[in-house]
N, C-alpha and C positions, 0 to 999 in steps of 0.2 A: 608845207606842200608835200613834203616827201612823204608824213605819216599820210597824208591822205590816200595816196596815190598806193603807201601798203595796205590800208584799211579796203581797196575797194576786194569785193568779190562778185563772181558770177550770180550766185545764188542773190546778193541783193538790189546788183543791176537789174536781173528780170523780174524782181519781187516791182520794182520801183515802176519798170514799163507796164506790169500787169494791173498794177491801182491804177493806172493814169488811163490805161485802154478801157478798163471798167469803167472809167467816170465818165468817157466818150461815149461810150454803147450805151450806156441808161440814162443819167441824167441829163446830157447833153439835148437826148429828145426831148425832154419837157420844153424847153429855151426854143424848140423850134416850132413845139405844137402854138406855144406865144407867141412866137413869129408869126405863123399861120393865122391864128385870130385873129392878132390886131393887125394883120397883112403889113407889115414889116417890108421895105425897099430891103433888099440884097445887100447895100450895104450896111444899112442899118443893122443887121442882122450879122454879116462879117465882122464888122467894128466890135458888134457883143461877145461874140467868139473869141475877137484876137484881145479882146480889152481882159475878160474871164480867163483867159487862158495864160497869156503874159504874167496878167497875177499872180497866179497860182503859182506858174511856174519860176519867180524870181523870186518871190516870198519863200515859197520851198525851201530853194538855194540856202538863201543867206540863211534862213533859221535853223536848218538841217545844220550847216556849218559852223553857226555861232553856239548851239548850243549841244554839238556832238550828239544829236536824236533826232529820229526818224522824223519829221514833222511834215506832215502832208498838208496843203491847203487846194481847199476847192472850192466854186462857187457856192451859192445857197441856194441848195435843189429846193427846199422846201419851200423857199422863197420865191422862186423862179415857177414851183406848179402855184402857188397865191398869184402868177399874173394873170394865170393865162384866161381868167374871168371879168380882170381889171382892166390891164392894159387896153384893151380895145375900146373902153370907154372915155383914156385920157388921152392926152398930147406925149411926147416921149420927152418934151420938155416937164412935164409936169412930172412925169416917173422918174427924169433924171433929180428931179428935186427934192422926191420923198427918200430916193437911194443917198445923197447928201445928209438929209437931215439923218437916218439912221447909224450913216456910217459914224456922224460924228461924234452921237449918242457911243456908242460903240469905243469911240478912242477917247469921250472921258472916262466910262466905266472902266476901260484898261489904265489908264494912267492914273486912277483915284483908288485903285484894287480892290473893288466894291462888286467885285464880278461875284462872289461867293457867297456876301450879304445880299444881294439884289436876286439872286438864283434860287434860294434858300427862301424868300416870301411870293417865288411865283407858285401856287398850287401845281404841282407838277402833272393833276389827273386833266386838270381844263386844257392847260397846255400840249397833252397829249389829245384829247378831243377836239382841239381847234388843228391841228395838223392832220387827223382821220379826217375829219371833215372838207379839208382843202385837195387831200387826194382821194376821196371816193370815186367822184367823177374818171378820173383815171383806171381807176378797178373795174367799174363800171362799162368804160368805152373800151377796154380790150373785149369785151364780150359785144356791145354791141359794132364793133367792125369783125363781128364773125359774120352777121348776116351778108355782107358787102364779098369779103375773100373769104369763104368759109376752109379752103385746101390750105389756104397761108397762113390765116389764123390759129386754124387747128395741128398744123403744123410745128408750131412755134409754140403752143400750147402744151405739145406733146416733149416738145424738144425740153424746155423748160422746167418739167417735173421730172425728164430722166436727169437733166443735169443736177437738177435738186438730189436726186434719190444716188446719183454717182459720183459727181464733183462739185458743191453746191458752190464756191467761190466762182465758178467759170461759165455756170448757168446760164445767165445774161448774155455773155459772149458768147457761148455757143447757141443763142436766141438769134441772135445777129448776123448770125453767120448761116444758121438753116435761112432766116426768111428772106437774107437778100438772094442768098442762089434760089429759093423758090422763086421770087419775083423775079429775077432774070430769066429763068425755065417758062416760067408763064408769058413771057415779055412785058411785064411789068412794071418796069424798071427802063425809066424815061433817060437815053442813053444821051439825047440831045443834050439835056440841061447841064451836064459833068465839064465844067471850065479846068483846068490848072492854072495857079493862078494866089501871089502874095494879097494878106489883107490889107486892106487901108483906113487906118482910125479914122474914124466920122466923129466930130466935135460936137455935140450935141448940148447946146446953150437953157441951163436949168429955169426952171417955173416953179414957182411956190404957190402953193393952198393949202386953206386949214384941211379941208373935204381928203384930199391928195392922200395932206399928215396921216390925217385919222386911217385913211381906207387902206393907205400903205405902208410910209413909214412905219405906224408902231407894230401893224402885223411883221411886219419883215424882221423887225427888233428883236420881235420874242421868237419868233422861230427859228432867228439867228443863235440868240443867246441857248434857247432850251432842245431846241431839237440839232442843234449844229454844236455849237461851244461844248455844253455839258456832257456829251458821249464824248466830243475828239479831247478833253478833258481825259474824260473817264480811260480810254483808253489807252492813254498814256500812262497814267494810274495805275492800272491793270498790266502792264506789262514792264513795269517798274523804274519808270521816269517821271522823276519829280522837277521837272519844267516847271517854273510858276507861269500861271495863267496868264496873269495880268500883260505882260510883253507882248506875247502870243495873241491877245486881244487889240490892243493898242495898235499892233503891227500891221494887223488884217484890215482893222479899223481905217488906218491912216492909207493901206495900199486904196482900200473900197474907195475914200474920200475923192483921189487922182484920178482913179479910172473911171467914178461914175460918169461922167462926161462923154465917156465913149462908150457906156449902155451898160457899165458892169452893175448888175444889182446886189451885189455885194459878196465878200471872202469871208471864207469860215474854214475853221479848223474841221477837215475829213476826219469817217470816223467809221464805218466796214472797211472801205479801202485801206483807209490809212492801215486797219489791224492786220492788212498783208505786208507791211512795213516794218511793224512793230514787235511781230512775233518771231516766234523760227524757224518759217522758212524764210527769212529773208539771211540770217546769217546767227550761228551759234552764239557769238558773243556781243551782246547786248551792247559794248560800247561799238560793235564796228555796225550796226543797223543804221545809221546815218546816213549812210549810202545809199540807202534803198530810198529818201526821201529826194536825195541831190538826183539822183536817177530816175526819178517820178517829173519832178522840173525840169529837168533836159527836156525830157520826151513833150511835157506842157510846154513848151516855150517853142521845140520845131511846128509843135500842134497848129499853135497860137497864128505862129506866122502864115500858115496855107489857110487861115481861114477862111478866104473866099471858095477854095478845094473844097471841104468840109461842108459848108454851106449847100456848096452847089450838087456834094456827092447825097448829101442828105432831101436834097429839093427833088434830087432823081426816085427817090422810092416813094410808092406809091403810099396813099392817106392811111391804108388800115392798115401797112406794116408801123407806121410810125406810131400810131395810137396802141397797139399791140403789143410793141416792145417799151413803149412808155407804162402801159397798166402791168406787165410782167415784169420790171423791173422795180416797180413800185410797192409789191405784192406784199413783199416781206415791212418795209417802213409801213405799211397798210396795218397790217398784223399787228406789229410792235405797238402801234400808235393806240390801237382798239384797246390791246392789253394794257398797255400803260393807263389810258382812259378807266377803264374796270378794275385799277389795281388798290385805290383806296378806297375802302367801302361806303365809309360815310362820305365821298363826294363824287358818286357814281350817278347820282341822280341830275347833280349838276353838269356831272364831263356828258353826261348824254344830252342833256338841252345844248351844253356848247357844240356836241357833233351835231347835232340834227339842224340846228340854229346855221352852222356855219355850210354846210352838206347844201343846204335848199339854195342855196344862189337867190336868196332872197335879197331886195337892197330896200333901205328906209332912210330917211331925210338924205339922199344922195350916200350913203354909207355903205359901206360893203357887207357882207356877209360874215366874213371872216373875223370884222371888228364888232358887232351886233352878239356874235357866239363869245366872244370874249367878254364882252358887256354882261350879255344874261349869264352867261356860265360864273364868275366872279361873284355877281348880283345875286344866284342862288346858291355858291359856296357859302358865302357869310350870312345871308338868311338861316338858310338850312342849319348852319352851324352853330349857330345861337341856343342855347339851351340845351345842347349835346353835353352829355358825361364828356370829358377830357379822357383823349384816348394815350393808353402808354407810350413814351416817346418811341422806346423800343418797336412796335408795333406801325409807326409812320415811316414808309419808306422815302427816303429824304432824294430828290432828283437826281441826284446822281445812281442811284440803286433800285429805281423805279422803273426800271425797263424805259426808259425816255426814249422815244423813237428817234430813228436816223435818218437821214436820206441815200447814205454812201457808205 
C-alpha cells in the first residue's frame, strides 16, 4: 500500500480522468441514441449506465493493481452502435440473452488462450467492413441533423476540425462543450428534465433465440474480439506491456456475464483512450502508469453511481446535438474501419460487399444486416480466394498491424 500511494502522480491522476471523460462525451451517446430507438424506460437506461460503468470502473482497479499496468476497460462502443437498428425490434429480455451467450463465448476463449489462434483466422478486412458498415449511419446522421440545428451543428462541426488541427485527443470534448452552451444560448437545452439523483440496478430476466444468437450475439463477439480486444492488445504492445491477453479476456468476459442482467452489453479492453494511459503523458516511468488506469476507475465508478444524473443530463439535449456528437465522435473509427476494410487487396472486393451488405439495414429470414454482411463477405473471401497465386506472408498484414479499427 505504501509503494502505491509513492507511485501515484498528478500527471497520471488526470491522464486517468481524461480517458474516462472522453469515453462519456462520445461513446456514451451511441448507448443513448439505443435508448432513444428502442424508447427505453429511464430506468432501464440508468441500470445500463451504472451496470457499463461499475464495470469498467472495478475491472480497471483490480487489473491496474494486479498486474502494475495501465489497463482501461470500457464498454463495447462498437457493440452498443450494432444496437441501435436491433434493439427496437427485440424484448430486452431477449438482448439480455444474446449479451450472456457472448460474454460466455468470451470467458472460454480467455481461459482456453485461444484468443490469438481464433483472431489470426478472422479475415481482418470483412471485420473491418462489418464495423464501417454498422457506423455509417452515424457519419451520415451528423450531416443530416444539420438540416434540423444547422448554427449547432455547424458549430460543432467547426469546433471539431480546429480541435482536430490543435489538440486532436480533446477534440470530442471540446465538441461537447461548444454544443451544450450553444443549446443552452439557443434555449435548447430542456432544463426541466435534469434530476440529481443515485442509479438503481434493474434486473432484467434473460430470453433466448436462435434469430437473437444469430442477429446479436455473434455480431457482438467479433466486434468485441476484433475491433475492441485486438487494438487494447495492441496497445499495450506498443507501449511495452507484455500483459498476456488471455486473463484480460476472461476477466472482462466473466464481469459481462454478472452485469448482463442489468443491461451491460458487454466489457472490452479500451484502446485510444486507454493510449492516454499508456503513454507519456501519463507519467515518465512506465512501471508508475498504473495509476492512470486506478484513476480512470475511481472516476468510472463515481460516474456509475449518478446514473440516473447522466441519464437525465443527456435526456435534456436536444436530438440533433446528440446524433451530432455521436457521428463526430465516430469519425475517425469510420475512417480506420474504411482503411482497414481496403487494406488487403485481394479481399477488397469482399470487405466492400460486407460494408455495403451490412450499411443497407437490410433484414432476410428475420436476420440482421450485420450478420448477412458477415455471411456474404466470408462467402466471397474464400470464393474469390480460390485459385489466387499465394500471396507472401510478409506482404498480409496480420490483425493486429492492419489498422483494425477502434471505437475509443
Amino acid at each position: 500500500m505504501k509503494a502505491f500511494f509513492q507511485d501515484i502522480s498528478l500527471s497520471a491522476v488526470v491522464a486517468g480522468f481524461i480517458a474516462t471523460v472522453i469515453s462519456y462525451a462520445g461513446p456514451l451517446v451511441i448507448i443513448f441514441q439505443v435508448a432513444q430507438a428502442a424508447d427505453l424506460p429511464h430506468a432501464v437506461l440508468s441500470s445500463w449506465v451504472w451496470a457499463i460503468s461499475m464495470g469498467s470502473g472495478v475491472l480497471g482497479i483490480v487489473l491496474s493493481l494486479r498486474y502494475k499496468v495501465p489497463i482501461v476497460i470500457a464498454w463495447n462502443a462498437a457493440g452498443s452502435a450494432l444496437l441501435i437498428s436491433l434493439l427496437p425490434g427485440m424484448s430486452m429480455g431477449e438482448a439480455v440473452g444474446a449479451y450472456l451467450i457472448s460474454s460466455a463465448i468470451i470467458v472460454l476463449i480467455g481461459i482456453s488462450g485461444t484468443f490469438d489462434r481464433i483472431v489470426s483466422k478472422l479475415p481482418s478486412a470483412i471485420a473491418a467492413a462489418m464495423l464501417a458498415g454498422i457506423l455509417f449511419s452515424f457519419g451520415t446522421g451528423l450531416f443530416v441533423s444539420l438540416q434540423d440545428q444547422p448554427v449547432l451543428v455547424l458549430a460543432m462541426f467547426i469546433t471539431y476540425l480546429l480541435g482536430k488541427r490543435l489538440a486532436p485527443r480533446y477534440a470530442v470534448l471540446a465538441v461537447l462543450v461548444v454544443g451544450v452552451s450553444i443549446a443552452m444560448a439557443l434555449g435548447e437545452l430542456q432544463s426541466e428534465a435534469l434530476v440529481v439523483g443515485l442509479a438503481v440496478p434493474v434486473w432484467i430476466s434473460p430470453e433466448f433465440s436462435w434469430q437473437v444468437t444469430l442477429n446479436v450475439a455473434l455480431p457482438l463477439l467479433m466486434l468485441a474480439l476484433t475491433g475492441q480486444f485486438v487494438p487494447g492488445v495492441a496497445v499495450l504492445r506498443n507501449d511495452g506491456y507484455d500483459t498476456p491477453a488471455s486473463p484480460l479476456l476472461s476477466s472482462t468476459g466473466l464481469g459481462s456475464l454478472l452485469l448482463a442482467p442489468f443491461g451491460s452489453h458487454g466489457l472490452t479492453l479500451a484502446a485510444i483512450t486507454a493510449a492516454i494511459c499508456t503513454g507519456r503523458e501519463a507519467h515518465e516511468d512506465p512501471a508508475k502508469r498504473y495509476i492512470a488506469g486506478v484513476s480512470g476507475g475511481v472516476v468510472y465508478l463515481i460516474l456509475g453511481l449518478f446514473g440516473a444524473t447522466l441519464v437525465s443530463v443527456f435526456t435534456a439535449f436536444p436530438a440533433a446535438l446528440i446524433a451530432a456528437l455521436a457521428g463526430l465522435a465516430l469519425l475517425a473509427a469510420i475512417a480506420s474501419s474504411l482503411q482497414g476494410a481496403m487494406a488487403v487487396p485481394q479481399d477488397r472486393e469482399a470487405a466492400l460487399i460486407t460494408f455495403l451488405v451490412t450499411a443497407s439495414g437490410m433484414s432476410f429470414l428475420g436476420l440482421s444486416a450485420a450478420f448477412w454482411g458477415l455471411i456474404f463477405g466470408v462467402a466471397a473471401h474464400l470464393l474469390l480466394g480460390l485459385r489466387k497465386p499465394a500471396v507472401p506472408p510478409q506482404s498480409q498484414p496480420s490483425i493486429l498491424e492492419s489498422g483494425q479499427p477502434v471505437s475509443r
